[in-house]
Every structure is written in C-alpha cells, then in structure tokens.
DRENDRENDREN-584178 format. One line per 5 residues: their letters; for each residue x, y, z of N, C-alpha, C. Coordinates in nm, 4 decimals. Layout:
N
A) X:Y:Z:X:Y:Z:X:Y:Z  ...
This chain:
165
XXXXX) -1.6414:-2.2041:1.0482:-1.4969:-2.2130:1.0630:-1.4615:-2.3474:1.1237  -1.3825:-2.4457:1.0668:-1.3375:-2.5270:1.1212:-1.2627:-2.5114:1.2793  -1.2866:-2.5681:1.3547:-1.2388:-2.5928:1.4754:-1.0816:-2.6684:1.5128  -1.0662:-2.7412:1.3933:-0.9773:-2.8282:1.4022:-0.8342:-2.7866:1.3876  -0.7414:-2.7790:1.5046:-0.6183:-2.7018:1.4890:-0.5268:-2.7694:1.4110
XXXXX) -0.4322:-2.6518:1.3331:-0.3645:-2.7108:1.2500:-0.2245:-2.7192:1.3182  -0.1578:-2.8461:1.2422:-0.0191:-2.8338:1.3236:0.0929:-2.7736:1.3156  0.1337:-2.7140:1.3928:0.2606:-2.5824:1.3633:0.3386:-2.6037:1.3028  0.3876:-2.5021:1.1836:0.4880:-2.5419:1.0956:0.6371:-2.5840:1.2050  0.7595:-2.6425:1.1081:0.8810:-2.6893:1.1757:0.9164:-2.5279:1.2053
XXXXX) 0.9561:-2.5120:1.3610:1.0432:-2.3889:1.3612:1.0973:-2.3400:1.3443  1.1511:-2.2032:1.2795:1.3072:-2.2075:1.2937:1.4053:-2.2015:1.3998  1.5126:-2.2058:1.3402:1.6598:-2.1766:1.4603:1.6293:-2.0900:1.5613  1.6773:-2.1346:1.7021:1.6431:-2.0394:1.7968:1.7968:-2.0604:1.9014  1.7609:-1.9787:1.9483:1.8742:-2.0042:2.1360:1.7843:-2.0563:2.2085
XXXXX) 1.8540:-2.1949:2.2889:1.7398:-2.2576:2.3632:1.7873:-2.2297:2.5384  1.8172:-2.1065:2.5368:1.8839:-2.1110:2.7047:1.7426:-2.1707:2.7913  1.7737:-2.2282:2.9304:1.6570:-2.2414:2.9941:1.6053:-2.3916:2.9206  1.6402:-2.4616:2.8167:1.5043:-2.5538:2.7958:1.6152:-2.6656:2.8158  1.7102:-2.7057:2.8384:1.8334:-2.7868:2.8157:1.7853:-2.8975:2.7217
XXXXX) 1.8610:-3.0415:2.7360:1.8686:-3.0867:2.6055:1.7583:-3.1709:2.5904  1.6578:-3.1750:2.6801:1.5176:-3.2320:2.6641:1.3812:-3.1407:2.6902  1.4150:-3.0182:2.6854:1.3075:-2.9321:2.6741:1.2038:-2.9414:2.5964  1.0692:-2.9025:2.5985:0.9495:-2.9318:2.5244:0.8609:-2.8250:2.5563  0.7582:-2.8257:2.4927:0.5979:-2.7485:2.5289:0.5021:-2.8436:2.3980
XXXXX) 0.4437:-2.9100:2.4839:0.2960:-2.9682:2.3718:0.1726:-2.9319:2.3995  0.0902:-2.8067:2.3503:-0.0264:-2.8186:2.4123:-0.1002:-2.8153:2.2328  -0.2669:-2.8014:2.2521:-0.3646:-2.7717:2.2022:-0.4226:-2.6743:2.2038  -0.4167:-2.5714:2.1090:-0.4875:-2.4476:2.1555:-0.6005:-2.4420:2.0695  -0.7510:-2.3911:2.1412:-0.8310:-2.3560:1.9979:-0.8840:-2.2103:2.0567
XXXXX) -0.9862:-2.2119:1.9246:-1.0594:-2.0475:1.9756:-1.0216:-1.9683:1.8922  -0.9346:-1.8385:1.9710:-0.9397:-1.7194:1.8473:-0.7835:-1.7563:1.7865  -0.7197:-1.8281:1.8527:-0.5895:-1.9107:1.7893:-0.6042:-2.0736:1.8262  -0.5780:-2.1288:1.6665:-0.5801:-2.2515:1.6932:-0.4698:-2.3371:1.6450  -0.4354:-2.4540:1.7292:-0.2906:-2.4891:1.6402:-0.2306:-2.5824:1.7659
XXXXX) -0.2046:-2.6769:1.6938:-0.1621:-2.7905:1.7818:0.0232:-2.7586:1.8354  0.0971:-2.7201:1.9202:0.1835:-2.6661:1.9841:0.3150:-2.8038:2.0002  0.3963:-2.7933:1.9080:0.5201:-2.9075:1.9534:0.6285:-2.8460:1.9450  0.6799:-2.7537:2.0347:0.7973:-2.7057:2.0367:0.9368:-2.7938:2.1334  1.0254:-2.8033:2.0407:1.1402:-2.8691:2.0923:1.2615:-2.7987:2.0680
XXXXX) 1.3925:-2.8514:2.0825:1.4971:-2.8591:2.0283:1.5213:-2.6381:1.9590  1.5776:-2.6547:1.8940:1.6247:-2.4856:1.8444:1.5107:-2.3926:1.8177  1.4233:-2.4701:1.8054:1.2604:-2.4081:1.7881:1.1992:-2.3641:1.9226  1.2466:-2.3518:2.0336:1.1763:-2.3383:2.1560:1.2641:-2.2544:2.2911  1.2464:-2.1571:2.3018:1.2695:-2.0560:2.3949:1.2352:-2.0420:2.5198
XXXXX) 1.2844:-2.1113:2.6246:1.2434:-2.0951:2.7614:1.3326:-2.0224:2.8661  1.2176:-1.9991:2.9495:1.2833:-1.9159:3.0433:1.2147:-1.9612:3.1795  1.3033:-1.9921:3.3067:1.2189:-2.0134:3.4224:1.2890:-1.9867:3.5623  1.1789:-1.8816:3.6242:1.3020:-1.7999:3.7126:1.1724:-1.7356:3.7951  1.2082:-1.7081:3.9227:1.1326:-1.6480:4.0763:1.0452:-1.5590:3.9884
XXXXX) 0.9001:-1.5499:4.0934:0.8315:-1.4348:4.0619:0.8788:-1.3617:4.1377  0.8037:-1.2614:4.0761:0.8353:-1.1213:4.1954:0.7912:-1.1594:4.3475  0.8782:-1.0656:4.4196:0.8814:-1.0636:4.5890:0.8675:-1.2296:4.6406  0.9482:-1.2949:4.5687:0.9865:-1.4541:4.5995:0.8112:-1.5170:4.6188  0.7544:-1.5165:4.5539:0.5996:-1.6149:4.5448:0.6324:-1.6636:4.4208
XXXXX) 0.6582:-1.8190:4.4228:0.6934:-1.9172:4.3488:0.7780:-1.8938:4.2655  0.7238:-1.9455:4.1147:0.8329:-1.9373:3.9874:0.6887:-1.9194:3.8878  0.7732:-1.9207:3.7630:0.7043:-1.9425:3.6633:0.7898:-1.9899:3.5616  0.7623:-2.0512:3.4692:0.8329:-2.0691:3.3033:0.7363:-2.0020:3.2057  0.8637:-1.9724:3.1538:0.7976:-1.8904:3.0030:0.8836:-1.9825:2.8385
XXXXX) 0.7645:-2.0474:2.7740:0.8072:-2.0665:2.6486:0.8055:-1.9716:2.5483  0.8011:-2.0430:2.4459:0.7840:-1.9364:2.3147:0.8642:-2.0083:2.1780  0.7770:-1.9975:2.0696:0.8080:-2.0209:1.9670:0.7086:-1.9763:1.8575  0.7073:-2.0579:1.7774:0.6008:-1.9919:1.6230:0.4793:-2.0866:1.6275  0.3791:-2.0100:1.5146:0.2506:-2.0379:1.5763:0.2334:-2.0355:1.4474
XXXXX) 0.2414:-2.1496:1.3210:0.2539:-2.0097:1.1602:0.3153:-1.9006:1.1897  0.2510:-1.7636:1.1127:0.3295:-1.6618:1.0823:0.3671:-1.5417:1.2249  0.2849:-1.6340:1.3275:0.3029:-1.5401:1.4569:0.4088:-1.6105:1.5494  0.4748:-1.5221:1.6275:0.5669:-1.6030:1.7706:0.4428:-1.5958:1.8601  0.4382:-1.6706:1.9247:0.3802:-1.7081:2.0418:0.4682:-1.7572:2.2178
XXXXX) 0.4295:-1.6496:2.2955:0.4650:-1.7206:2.4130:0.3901:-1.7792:2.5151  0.3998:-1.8875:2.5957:0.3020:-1.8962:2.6937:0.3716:-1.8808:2.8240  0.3311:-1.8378:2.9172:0.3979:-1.8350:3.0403:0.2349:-1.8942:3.1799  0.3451:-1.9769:3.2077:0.2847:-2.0673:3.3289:0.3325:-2.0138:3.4572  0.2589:-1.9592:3.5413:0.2654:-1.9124:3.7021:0.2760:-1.9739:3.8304
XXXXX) 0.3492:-2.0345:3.8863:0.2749:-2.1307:3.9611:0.3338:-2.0334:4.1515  0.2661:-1.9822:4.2162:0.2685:-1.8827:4.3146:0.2923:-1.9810:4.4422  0.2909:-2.0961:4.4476:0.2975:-2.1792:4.5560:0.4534:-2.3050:4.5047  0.5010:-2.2763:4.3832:0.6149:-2.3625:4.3820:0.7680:-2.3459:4.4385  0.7894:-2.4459:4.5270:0.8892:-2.4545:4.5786:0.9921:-2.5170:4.5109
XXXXX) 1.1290:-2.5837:4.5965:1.2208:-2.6561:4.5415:1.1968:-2.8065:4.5433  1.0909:-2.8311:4.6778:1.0307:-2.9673:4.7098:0.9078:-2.9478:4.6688  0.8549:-2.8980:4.5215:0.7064:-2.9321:4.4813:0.6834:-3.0762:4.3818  0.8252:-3.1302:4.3412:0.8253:-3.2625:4.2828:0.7053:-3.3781:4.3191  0.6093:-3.3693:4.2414:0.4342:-3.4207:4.2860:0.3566:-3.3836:4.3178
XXXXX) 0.3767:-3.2548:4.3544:0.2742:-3.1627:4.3553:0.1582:-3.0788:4.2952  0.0193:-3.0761:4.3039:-0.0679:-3.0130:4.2553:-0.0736:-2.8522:4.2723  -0.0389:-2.8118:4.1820:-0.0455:-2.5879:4.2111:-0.1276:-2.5337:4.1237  -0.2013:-2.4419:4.2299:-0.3001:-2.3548:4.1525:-0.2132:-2.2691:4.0824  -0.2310:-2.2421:3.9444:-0.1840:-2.1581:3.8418:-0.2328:-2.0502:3.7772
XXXXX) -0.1434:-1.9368:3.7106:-0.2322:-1.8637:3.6404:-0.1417:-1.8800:3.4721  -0.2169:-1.8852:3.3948:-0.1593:-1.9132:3.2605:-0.1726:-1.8047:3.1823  -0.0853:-1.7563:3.1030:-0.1015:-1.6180:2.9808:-0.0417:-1.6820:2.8319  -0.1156:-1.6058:2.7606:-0.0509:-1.6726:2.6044:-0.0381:-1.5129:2.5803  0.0838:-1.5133:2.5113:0.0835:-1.3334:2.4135:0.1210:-1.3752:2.2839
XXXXX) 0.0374:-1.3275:2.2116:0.0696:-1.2983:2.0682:0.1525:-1.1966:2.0266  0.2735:-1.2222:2.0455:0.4218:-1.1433:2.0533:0.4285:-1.0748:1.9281  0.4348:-0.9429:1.9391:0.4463:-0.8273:1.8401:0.2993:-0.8031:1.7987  0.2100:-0.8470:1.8224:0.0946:-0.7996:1.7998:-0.0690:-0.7293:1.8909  0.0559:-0.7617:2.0317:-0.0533:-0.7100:2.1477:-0.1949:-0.7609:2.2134
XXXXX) -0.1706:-0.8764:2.1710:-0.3017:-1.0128:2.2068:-0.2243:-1.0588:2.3327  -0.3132:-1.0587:2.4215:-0.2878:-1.1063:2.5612:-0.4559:-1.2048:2.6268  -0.3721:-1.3450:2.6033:-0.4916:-1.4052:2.7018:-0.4610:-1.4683:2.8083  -0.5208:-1.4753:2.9320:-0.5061:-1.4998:3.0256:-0.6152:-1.5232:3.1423  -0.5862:-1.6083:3.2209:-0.6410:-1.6439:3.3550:-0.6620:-1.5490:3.4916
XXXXX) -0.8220:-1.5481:3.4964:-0.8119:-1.3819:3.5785:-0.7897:-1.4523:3.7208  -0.7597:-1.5427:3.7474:-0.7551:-1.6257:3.9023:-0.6667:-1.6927:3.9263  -0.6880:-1.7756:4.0334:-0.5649:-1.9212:4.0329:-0.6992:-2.0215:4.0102  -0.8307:-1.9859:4.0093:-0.9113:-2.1124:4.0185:-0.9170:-2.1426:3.8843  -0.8635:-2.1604:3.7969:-0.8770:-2.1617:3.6558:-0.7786:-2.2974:3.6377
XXXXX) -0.7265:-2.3050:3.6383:-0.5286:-2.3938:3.5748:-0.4632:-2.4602:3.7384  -0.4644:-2.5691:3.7266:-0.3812:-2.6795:3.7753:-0.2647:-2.7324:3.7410  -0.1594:-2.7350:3.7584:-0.0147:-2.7325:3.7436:0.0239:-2.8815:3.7840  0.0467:-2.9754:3.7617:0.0939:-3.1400:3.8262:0.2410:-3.1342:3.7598  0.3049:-3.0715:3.8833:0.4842:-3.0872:3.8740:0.5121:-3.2667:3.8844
XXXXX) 0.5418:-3.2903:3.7850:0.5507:-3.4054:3.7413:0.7317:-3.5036:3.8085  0.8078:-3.3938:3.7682:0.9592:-3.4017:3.8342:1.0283:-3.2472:3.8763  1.0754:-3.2658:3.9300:1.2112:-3.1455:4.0085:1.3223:-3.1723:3.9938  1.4212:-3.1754:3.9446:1.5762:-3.2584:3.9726:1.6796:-3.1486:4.0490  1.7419:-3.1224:4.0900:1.8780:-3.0463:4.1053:1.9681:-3.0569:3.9962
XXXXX) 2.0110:-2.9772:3.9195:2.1061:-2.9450:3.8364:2.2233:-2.9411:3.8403  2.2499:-2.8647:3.9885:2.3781:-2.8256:4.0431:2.3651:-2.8732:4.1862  2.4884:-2.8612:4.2791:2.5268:-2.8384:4.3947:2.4197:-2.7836:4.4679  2.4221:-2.6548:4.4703:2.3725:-2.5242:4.5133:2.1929:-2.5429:4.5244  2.1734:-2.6489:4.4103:2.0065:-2.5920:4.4163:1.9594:-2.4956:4.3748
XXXXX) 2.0434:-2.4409:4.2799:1.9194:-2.3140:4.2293:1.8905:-2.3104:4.0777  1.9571:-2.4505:4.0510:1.8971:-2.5052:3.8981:1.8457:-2.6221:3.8860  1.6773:-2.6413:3.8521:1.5973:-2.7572:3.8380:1.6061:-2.7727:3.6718  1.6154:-2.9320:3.6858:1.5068:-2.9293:3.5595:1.3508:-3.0057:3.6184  1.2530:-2.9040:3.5443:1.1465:-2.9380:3.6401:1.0582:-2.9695:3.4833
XXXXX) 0.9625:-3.0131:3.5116:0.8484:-3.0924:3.3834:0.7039:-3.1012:3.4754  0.6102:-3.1055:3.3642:0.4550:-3.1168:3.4068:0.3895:-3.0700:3.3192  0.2694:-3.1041:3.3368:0.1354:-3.0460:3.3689:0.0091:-2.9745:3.3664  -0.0463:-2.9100:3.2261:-0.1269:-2.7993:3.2824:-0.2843:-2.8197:3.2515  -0.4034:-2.8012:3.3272:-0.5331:-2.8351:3.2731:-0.5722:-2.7348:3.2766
XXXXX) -0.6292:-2.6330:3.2321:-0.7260:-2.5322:3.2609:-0.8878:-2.6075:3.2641  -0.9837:-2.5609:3.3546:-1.1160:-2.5616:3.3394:-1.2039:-2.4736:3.2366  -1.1361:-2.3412:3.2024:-1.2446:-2.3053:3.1661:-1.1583:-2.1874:3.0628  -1.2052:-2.1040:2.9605:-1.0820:-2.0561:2.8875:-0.9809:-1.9343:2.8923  -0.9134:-1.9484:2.8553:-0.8783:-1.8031:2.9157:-0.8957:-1.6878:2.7923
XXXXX) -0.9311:-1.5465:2.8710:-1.0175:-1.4358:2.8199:-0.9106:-1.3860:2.7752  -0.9378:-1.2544:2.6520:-0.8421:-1.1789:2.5726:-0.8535:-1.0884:2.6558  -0.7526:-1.0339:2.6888:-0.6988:-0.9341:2.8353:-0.7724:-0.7993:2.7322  -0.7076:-0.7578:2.5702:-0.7642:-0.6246:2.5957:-0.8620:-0.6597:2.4565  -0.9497:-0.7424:2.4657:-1.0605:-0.7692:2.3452:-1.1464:-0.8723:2.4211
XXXXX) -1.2578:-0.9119:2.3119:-1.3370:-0.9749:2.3244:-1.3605:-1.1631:2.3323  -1.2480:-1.2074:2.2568:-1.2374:-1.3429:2.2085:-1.1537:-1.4173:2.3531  -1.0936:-1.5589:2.3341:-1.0718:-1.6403:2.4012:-0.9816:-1.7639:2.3432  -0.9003:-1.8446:2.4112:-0.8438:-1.9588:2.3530:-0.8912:-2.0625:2.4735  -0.8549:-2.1424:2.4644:-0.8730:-2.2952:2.5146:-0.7121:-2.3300:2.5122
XXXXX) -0.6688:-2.3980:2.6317:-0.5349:-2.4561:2.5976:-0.5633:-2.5913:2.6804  -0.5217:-2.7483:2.5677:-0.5500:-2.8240:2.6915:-0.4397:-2.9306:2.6017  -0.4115:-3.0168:2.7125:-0.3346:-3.1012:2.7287:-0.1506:-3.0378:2.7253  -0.1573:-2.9772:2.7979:-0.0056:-2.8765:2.7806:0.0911:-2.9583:2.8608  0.1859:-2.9703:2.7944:0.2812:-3.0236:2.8859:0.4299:-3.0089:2.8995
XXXXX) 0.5073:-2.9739:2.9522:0.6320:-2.9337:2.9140:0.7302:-2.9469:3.0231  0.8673:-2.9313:2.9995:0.9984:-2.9362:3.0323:1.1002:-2.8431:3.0147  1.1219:-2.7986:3.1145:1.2627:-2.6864:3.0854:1.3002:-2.6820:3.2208  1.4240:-2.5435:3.2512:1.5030:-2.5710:3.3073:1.4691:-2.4326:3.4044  1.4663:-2.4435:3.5560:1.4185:-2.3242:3.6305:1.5404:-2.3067:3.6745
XXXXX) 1.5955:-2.1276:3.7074:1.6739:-2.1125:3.7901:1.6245:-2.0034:3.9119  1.6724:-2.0730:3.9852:1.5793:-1.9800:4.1197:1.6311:-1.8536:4.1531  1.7922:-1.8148:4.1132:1.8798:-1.7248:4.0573:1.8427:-1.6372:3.9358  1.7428:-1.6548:3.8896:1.7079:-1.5757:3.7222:1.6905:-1.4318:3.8119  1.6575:-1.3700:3.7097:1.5941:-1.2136:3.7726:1.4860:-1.1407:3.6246
C-alpha cells in the first residue's frame, strides 16, 4: 500500500462559526487514514471553547477527508488567556464522523501544542483568535480497534471563546 497521502478533495460549503476570516487546519495524516489536510474558508468548521470544570480549552475542527467528514480536536488542559508562546502538553483525537473511528492520545506525554499567537477579540476577553502548533511523538491509537494514524506538521487558526459551553 502506498504510504503517500493523497490531497483532500476542495470542500464543500460549510458554516464557518469559530474559524473567522483567517481560519485554517494543515496537517499530514498517515496510517489507517491518509491524506494531506488543508482546510480553510467555507470548507472548515471550528469550534473553541473551556473544557470541562474550567482546565484549559480546546479547538475542534472538521471538514472532509474524500468521502468521510473528519474532525480533529486539540486539548490543551494548561491554556490560559496569557499562553501567547507558550509550550502545552496536549491530548489530540481524530473521529471519523458517522462512522465510529476514534483515535487518540492516551496521555498528555504524547502532543506538544506551541501557541503561536493569542489576540483579544473583544473588550471583555473572552474571544481570542489564537493559532499554533501541534507535534505528536508517537501515534495515536484507534480508541475502539486495532490500527493507528500519525498526524504531523498540524497547524491551525481559529477563534476561542472562553464563554462557549
């Protein structure tokens, strides 16, 4: 089997709440899904808002993968409003949306997060646009199977509200 990921078809139309007007996700995925990841513009679905019981944030993308949606959601349990340069241990998940494929990072020692920028949006502070970052070391496991992906060089932009729920 070739290794070599192919590049994602153009997306279709989407609602881009959350990614504002420079939103992105570029990564590399290989393994049991492979496919080079350039989601922008109406093609790209983000979401970025508090974890539970206030430990950090996370963003969640999502778009098409070929004939599958794909989301990835990035964890970061130590991000603040002042993490602008900051290094965070992460946990990363990919779901193969409507089909029940879940891979993911069983730790934080896995994925490194380099918050690249933070901005304030508003007044208030409880809307960033924030960008960065992601390396994993090692791959992440299929939560309820046997296989694995690789995600590397990920990088992206969207819009956190610390207000989401």
């Amino acid at each position: 089997m070739d290794e070599t990921p192919e590049p994602a078809p153009e997306p279709a139309a989407r609602a881009t709440p959350g990614c504002g007007e420079t939103g992105f996700v570029k990564a590399s995925v290989y393994g049991a899904i492979s496919s080079l990841i350039d989601w922008a513009g109406s093609g790209l679905a983000c979401e970025g808002m508090p974890r539970p019981e206030g430990q950090g944030a996370r963003m969640r993308f999502a778009g098409p993968v070929g004939d599958r949606d794909i989301a990835i959601i990035v964890a970061m349990p130590a991000l603040t409003r002042e993490s602008a340069g900051a290094e965070l241990a992460s946990n990363v998940t990919l779901i193969e949306e409507g089909r029940g494929r879940f891979y993911s990072t069983a730790d934080l020692d896995v994925c490194l997060t380099q918050i690249e920028s933070m901005n304030a949006l508003d007044a208030a502070g409880d809307r960033y646009s924030i960008s960065g970052s992601v390396y994993c070391v090692s791959p992440l496991a299929e939560v309820n199977g046997d296989s694995s992906i690789s995600i590397s060089e990920l990088t992206f932009s969207g819009i956190l509200d610390w207000n989401a729920s």
